[in-house]
C-alpha positions as CSV (number, residue, x, y, z in Angstrom):
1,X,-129.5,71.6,-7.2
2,X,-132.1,73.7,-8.3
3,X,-135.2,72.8,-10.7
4,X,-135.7,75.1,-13.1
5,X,-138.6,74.6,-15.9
6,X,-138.4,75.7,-19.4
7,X,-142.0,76.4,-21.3
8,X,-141.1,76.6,-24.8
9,X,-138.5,79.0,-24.8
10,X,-137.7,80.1,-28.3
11,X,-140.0,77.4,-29.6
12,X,-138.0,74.7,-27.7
13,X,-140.7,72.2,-26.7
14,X,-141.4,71.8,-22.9
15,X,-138.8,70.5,-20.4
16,X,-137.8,70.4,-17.2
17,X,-134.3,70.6,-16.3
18,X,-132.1,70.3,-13.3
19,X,-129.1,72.6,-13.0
20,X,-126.5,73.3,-10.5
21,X,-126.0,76.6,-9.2
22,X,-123.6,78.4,-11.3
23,X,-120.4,78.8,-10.1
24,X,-121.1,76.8,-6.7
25,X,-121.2,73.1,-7.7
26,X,-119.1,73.5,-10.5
27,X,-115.9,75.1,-8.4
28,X,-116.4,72.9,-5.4
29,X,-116.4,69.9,-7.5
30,X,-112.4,70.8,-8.9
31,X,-111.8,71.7,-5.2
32,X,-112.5,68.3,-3.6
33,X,-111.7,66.6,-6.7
34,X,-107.7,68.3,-5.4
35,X,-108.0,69.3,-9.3
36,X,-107.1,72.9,-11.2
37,X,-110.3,74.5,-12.5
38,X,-110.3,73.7,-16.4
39,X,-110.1,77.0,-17.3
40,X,-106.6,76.9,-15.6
41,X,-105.3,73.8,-16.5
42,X,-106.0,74.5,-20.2
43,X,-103.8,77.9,-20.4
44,X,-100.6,75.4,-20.3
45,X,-101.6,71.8,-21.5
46,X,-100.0,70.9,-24.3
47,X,-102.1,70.2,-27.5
48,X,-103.2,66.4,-28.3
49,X,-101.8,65.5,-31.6
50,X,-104.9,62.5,-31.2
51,X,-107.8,64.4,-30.5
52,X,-109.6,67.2,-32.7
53,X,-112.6,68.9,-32.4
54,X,-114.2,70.2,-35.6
55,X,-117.9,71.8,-36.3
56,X,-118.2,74.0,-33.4
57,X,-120.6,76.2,-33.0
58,X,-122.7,77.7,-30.4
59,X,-125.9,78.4,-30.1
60,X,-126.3,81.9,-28.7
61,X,-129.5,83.0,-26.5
62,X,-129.8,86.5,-25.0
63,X,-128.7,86.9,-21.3
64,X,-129.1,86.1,-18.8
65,X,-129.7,82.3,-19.9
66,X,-126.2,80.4,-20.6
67,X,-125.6,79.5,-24.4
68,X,-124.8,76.3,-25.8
69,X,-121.8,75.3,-27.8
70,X,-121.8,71.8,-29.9
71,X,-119.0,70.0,-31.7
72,X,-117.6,66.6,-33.0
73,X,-114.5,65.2,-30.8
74,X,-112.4,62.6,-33.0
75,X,-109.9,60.7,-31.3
76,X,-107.8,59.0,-34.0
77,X,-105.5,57.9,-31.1
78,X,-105.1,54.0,-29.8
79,X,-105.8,54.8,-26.4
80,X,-109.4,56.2,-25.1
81,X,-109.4,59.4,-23.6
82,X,-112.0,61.4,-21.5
83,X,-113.0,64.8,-21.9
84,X,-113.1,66.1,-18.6
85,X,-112.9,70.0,-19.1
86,X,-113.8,72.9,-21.0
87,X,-112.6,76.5,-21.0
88,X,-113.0,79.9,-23.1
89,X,-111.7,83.3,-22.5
90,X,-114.9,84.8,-24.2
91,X,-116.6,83.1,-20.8
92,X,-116.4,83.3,-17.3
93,X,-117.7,79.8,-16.8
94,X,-117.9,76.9,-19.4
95,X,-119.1,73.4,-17.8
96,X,-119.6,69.9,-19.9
97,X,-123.5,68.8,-19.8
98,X,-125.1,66.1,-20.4
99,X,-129.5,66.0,-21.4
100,X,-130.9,62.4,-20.7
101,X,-134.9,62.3,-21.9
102,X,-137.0,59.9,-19.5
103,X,-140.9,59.6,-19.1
104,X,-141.2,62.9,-21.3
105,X,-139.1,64.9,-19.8
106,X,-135.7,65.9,-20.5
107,X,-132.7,66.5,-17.5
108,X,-129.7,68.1,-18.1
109,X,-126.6,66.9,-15.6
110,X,-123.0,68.2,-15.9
111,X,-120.9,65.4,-16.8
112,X,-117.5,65.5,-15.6
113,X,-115.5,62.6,-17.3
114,X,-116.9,61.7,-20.8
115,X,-115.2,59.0,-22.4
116,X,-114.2,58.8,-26.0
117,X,-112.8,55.5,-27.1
118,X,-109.9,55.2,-29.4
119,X,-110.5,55.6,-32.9
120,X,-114.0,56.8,-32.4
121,X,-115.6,60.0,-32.9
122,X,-118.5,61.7,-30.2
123,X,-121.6,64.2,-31.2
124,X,-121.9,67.1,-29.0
125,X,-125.4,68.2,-30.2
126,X,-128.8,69.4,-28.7
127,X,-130.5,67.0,-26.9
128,X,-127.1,65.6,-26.1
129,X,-124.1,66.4,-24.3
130,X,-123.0,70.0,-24.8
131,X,-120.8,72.8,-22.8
132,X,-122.8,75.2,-21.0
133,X,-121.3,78.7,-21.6
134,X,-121.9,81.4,-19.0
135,X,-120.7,84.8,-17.5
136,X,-119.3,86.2,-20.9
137,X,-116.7,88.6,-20.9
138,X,-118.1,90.7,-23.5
139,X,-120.8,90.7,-26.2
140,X,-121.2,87.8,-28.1
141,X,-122.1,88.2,-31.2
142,X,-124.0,86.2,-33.7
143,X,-121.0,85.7,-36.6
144,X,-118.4,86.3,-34.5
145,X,-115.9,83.4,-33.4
146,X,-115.2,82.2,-30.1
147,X,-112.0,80.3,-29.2
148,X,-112.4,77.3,-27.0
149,X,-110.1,74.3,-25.5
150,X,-111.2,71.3,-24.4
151,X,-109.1,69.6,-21.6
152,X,-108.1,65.9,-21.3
153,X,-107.6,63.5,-18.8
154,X,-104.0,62.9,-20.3
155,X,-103.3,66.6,-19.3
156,X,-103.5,67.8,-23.0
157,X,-106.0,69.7,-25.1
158,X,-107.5,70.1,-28.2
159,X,-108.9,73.4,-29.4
160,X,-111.6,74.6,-31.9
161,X,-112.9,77.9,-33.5
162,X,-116.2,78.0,-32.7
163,X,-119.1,79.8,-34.9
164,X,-121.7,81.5,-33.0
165,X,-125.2,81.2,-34.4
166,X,-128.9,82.6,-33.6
167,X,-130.6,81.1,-31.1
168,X,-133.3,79.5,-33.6
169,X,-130.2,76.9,-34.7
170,X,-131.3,73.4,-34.2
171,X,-128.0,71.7,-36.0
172,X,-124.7,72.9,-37.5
């Protein structure tokens, strides 16, 4: 892990967070884990008919920091599911995060199984969880759409159109 501190950066207020190294933690994770890299297992999961994601949008900051993308997840199903992957052919790396606040500080963790319970609906929003995008395969820009899919632990997905927005955003 390495501790990286952020001193109001874009008029963000102070915080210190703790990342993992980019690609490192992330792809040795799937490896022991014995699991396909999301970005894989996505390309042929089929699509959740329980699940949606609606009111993407990311919040785009200039290179090389990673940008944020937030959403709702709905799952109208009767069994809880758990989001467990995220993937984007606009990026090489998308990881699901997770900011806790303690003592004045705030920490951001990936978070590799999030649960949503049946019939229940989850904020991905600042301060919050959130998927980390990183490595992008071309320029992203503000107005433009992004295309993302969110994996499940049932093997399917759900997919969303995603806005992207300046970097001054605070909320969809």
């Amino acid at each position: 892990m390495k501790k990286v501190v952020l001193m109001g950066f874009l008029g963000l207020a102070s915080a210190s967070l703790t990342v993992a190294a980019a690609n490192e933690g992330h792809m040795k994770h799937h490896a022991q884990a014995g699991e396909q890299h999301p970005a894989t297992a996505t390309a042929d999961a089929p699509v959740s008919q329980d699940v949606t994601i609606s009111s993407c949008w990311i919040r785009s900051l200039p290179l090389p920091a990673p940008s944020a993308g937030y959403f709702m997840v709905k799952n109208s199903g009767a069994q809880a599911v758990k989001l467990v992957g995220a993937a984007s052919e606009s990026y090489g790396m998308v990881m699901l995060h997770q900011t806790t606040h303690e003592d004045g500080l705030s920490k951001m963790s990936m978070a590799h199984a999030i649960d949503i319970p049946a019939g229940s609906e989850l904020e991905f929003k600042p301060g919050g969880y959130h998927a980390m995008l990183e490595k992008p395969h071309t320029t992203i820009t503000v107005g433009s759409t992004v295309t993302m899919d969110f994996l499940l632990d049932n093997g399917q997905k759900a997919s969303a159109q995603c806005e992207v927005k300046p970097a001054n955003t605070k909320a969809h």
